[in-house]
C-alpha positions as CSV (number, residue, x, y, z in Angstrom):
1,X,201.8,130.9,22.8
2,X,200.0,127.7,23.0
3,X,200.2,127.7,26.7
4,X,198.7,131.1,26.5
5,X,196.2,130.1,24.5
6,X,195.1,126.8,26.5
7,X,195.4,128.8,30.1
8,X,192.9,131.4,28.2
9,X,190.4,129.0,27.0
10,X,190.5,127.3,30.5
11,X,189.7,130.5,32.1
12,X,187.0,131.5,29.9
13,X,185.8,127.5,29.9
14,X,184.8,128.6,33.9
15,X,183.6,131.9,32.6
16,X,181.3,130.4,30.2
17,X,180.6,126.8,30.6
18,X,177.6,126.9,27.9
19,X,181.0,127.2,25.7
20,X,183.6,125.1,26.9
21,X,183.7,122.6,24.2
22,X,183.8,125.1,21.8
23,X,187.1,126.9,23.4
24,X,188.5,123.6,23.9
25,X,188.3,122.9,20.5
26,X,189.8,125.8,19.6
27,X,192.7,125.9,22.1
28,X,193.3,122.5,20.3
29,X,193.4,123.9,16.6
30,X,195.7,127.4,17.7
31,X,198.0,124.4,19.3
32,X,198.1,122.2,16.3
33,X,198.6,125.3,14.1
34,X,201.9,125.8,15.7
35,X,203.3,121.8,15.4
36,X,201.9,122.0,11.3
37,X,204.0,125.6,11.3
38,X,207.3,124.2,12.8
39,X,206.6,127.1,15.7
């Protein structure tokens, strides 16, 4: 899932590049939500 998520917010990082702090951020959070869940 967290690859998933990272390879998504990569994509739309080229889509959007106004935004791609923002998704990087937030593929950073959905992959620390999994390590502070034990996923």
């Amino acid at each position: 899932h967290t690859s998933y998520g990272t390879l998504l917010a990569l994509v739309l990082s080229e889509a959007k590049p106004e935004r791609a702090k923002e998704l990087a951020e937030r593929a950073w959070e959905f992959g620390q939500s999994r390590v502070i869940c034990n996923v």
